[in-house]
N, C-alpha and C positions, 0 to 999 in steps of 0.2 A: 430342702432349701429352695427359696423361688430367686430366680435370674429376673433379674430387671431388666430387660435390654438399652442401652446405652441412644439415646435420639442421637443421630449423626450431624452435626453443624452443616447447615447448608453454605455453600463458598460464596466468601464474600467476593460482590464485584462492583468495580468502579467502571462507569461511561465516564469519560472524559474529553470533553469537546475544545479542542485547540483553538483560540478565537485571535484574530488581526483586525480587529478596524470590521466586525462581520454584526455588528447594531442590525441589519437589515436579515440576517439571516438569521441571529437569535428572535427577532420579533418573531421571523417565521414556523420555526421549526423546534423552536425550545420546549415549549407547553405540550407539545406532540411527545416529545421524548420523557417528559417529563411525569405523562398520562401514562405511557406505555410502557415505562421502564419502571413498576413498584418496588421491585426486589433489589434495585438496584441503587448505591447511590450516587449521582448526579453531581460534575463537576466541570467548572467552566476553565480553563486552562489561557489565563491572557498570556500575549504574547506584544506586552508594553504598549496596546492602543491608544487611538490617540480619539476616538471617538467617544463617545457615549455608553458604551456597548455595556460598562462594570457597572455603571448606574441603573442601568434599565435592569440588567440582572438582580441587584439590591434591591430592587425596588418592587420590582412584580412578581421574584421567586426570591425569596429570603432560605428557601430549604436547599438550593443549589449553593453548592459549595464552590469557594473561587479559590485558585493560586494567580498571583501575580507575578509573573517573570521578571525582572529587572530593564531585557532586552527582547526587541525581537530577533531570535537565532534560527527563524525558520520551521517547519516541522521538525527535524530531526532533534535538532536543538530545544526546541520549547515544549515538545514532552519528554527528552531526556532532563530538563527542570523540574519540569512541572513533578515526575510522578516521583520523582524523590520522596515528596513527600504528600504523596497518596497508598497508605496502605490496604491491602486488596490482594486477593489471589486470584483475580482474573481483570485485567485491565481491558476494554470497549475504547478503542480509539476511535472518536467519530468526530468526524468531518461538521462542522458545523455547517453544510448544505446539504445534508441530509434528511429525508423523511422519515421515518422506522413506519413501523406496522405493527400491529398486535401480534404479542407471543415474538419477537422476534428476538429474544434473546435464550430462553429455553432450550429450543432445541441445541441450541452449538454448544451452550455452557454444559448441557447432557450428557454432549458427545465427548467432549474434552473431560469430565469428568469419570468417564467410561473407560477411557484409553489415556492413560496419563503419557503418554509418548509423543499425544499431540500438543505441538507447543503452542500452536496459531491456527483462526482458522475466520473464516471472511461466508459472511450471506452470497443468497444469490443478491447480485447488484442493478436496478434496474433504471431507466432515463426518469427523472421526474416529468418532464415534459412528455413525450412520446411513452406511457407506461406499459405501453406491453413490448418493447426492444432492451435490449441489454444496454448498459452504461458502461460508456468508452474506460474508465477509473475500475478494470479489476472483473465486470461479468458475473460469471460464474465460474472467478478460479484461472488462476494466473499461472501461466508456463512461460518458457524462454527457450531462442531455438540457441543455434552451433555461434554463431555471431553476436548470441546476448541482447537479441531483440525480442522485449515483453511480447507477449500474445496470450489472448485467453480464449476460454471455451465461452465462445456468443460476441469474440471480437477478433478479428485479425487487422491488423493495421487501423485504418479506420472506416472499415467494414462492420459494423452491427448490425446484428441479429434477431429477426423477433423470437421472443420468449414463446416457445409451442409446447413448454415442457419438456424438447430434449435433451434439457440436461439438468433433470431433479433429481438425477442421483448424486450423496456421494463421493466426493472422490479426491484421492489426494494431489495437491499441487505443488509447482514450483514455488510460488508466491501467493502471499494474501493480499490483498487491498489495503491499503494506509489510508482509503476512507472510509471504512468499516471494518477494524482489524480487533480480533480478539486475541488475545496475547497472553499465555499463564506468565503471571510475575516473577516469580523463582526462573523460568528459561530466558525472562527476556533482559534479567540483571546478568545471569550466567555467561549470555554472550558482550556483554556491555552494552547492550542500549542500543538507539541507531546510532551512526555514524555524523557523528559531529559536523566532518566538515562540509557533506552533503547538502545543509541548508535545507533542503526541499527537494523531492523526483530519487526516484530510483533508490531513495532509504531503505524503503519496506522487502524490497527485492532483495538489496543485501543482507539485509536482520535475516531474512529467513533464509537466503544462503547459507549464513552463518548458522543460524539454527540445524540446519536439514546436515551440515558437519560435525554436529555434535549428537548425530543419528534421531531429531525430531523429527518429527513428520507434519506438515500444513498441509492442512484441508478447507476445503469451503463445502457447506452444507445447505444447497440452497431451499431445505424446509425453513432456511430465513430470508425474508425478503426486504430490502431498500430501496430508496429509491433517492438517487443522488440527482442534483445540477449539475456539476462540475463546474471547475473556474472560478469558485467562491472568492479565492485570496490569486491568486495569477491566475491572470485570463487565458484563456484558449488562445490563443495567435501570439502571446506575448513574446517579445525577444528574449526576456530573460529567462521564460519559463521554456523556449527551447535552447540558450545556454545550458543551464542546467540539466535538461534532460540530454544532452549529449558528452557535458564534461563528463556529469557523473556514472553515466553507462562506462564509458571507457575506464575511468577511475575505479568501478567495482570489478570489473573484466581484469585489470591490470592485479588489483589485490584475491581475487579469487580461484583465477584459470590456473591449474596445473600447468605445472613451469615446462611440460612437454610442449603443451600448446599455446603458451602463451602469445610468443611473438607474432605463431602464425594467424594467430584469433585476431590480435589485434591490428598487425598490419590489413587484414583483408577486412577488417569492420570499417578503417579510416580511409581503406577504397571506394567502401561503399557509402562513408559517410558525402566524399565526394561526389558521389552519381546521386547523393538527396541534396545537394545544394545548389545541381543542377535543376536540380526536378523545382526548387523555391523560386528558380527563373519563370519555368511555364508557369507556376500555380501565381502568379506578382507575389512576392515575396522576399523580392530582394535582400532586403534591411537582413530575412535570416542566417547570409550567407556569411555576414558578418557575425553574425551568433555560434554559429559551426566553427567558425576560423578561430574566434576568440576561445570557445571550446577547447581546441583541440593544443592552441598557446598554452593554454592555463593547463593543463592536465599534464604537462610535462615538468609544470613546475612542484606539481604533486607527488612527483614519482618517488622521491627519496621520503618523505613521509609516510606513503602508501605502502612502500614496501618491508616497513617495521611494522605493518597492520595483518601482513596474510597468516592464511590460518598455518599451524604446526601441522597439520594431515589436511590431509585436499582428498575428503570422502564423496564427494558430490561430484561430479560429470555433469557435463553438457549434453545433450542430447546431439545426436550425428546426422540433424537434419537442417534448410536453413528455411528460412518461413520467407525470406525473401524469393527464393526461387521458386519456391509453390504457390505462392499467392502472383507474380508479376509474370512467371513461367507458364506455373502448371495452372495456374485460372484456379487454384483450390481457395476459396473467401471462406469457409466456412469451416468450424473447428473439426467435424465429423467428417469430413472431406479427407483430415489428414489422417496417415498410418501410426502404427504404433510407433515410430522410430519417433516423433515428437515428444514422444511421455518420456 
């Protein structure tokens, strides 16, 4: 009898680029991703624009597939729309200020198809502008210390790093980057999506919170490379874009911390949020202090909501280090500086 061997289906995967009012960045980078992504297919994810941006798509890529949102709800919101109805066994959450590279899909879908335990998993990330330093948005591979402040391998606060190749291995992390997130679709329906109320900031961090509780594991694999702006849809200095990046750090800290540590994580986080509102004095940046204060208003009006969202087991831990003290303390800028007790 002769066995025919069976051809294996290669996994289908969707890029899906989340677009606001971003006409200037699809010109840019569309046709880029478009050239370099064959296997893939290609979709533009509006999120209610109000510019030009679905016409130009229409019109110059007809092979790019679009969902239209209704509203704009944000990152967290406008791909938990959008991929409703995109099916796909591996979803490319990309930033529509993004550059790709050749092959840069390849290697992580390999990897993930390798080890089906990984749920997420992020390129090396790099400055579009300055291309051989690491991009502030994720690096290469996103950690958090004892207080629930991001940091990554090729970034500590906002210290970046030039890329010398130390760190092309490999390795598993806290977080992936929400501007180049690959995501299996079965783990990221399992946990629910991101987190609605989030809007924007600190999403990505909690999905994979939530994931890495359900015993996933996220990696970044930097045999992929990108290369981001940042800033694309809220600017760097924006007030609202550090409202949000402080509601909702507290907000994931408050639904995630082990209820041994909770109060104490977060009383001693809103210590320090105050000694950085200080610090928006020296740097002129007053108007932020107001962003912090409104922050920390709003985040208590979240609490009775938040607290029907924590997980049933708290299998994840903090690490017993704080990244504020080694970086303002111990002079450590750089991610190989620190000890194991970070991981």
């Amino acid at each position: 009898m002769v066995v025919v061997a069976q051809k294996m289906e290669a996994p289908k995967v969707a890029v899906v680029i989340l677009n606001y009012n971003g006409l200037h960045w699809l010109k840019t980078f569309l046709e880029g991703v478009i050239l370099k992504s064959k296997k893939a297919e290609i979709y533009v994810a509006d999120n209610a624009s109000t510019d030009q941006s679905l016409d130009y798509v229409k019109q110059h890529f007809p092979s790019v597939k679009i969902v239209e949102n209704k509203d704009n709800t944000g990152y967290a919101g406008g791909y938990n729309n959008a991929l409703q109805h995109i099916c796909a066994d591996y979803y490319i959450l990309l930033n529509s200020d993004v550059e790709v590279t050749d092959n840069w899909i390849s290697p992580i879908i390999e990897q993930m198809e390798k080890d089906k335990s990984i749920a997420a998993c992020q390129p090396k990330i790099k400055k579009y502008d300055e291309r051989t330093y690491f991009e502030y948005a994720g690096a290469c591979g996103g950690f958090i210390d004892k207080y629930g402040y991001p940091y990554c391998r090729g970034r500590i606060f906002d210290n970046l790093e030039e890329d010398k190749g130390q760190y092309d291995n490999p390795i598993e992390v806290f977080w992936a980057s929400g501007a180049c997130l690959f995501i299996r679709s079965s783990a990221f329906y399992e946990v629910g999506g991101f987190d609605w109320d989030f809007f924007a900031h600190m999403e990505e961090i909690d999905l994979c919170w939530k994931l890495k509780n359900k015993g996933y594991k996220i990696m970044c694999i930097p045999q992929s490379t990108v290369y981001h702006v940042g800033g694309g849809t809220l600017k760097n200095g924006s007030y609202f874009k550090t409202y949000l990046n402080y509601r909702n750090n507290l907000l994931m800290l408050y639904k995630n911390l082990e209820p041994k540590n909770r109060f104490k994580i977060l009383f001693t986080r809103m210590l320090l949020d105050g000694i950085s509102s200080a610090k928006m004095i020296l740097d002129k940046k007053p108007h932020h202090i107001f962003a912090i204060l409104k922050a920390h208003i709003h985040y208590y009006t979240f609490l009775k909501k938040f607290r029907k969202k924590r997980p049933k087991e708290y299998k994840t831990s903090l690490p017993q280090k704080s990244i504020v003290f080694s970086y303002f303390f111990g002079k450590k800028k750089e991610f190989n500086q620190l000890n194991s007790d970070f991981s």
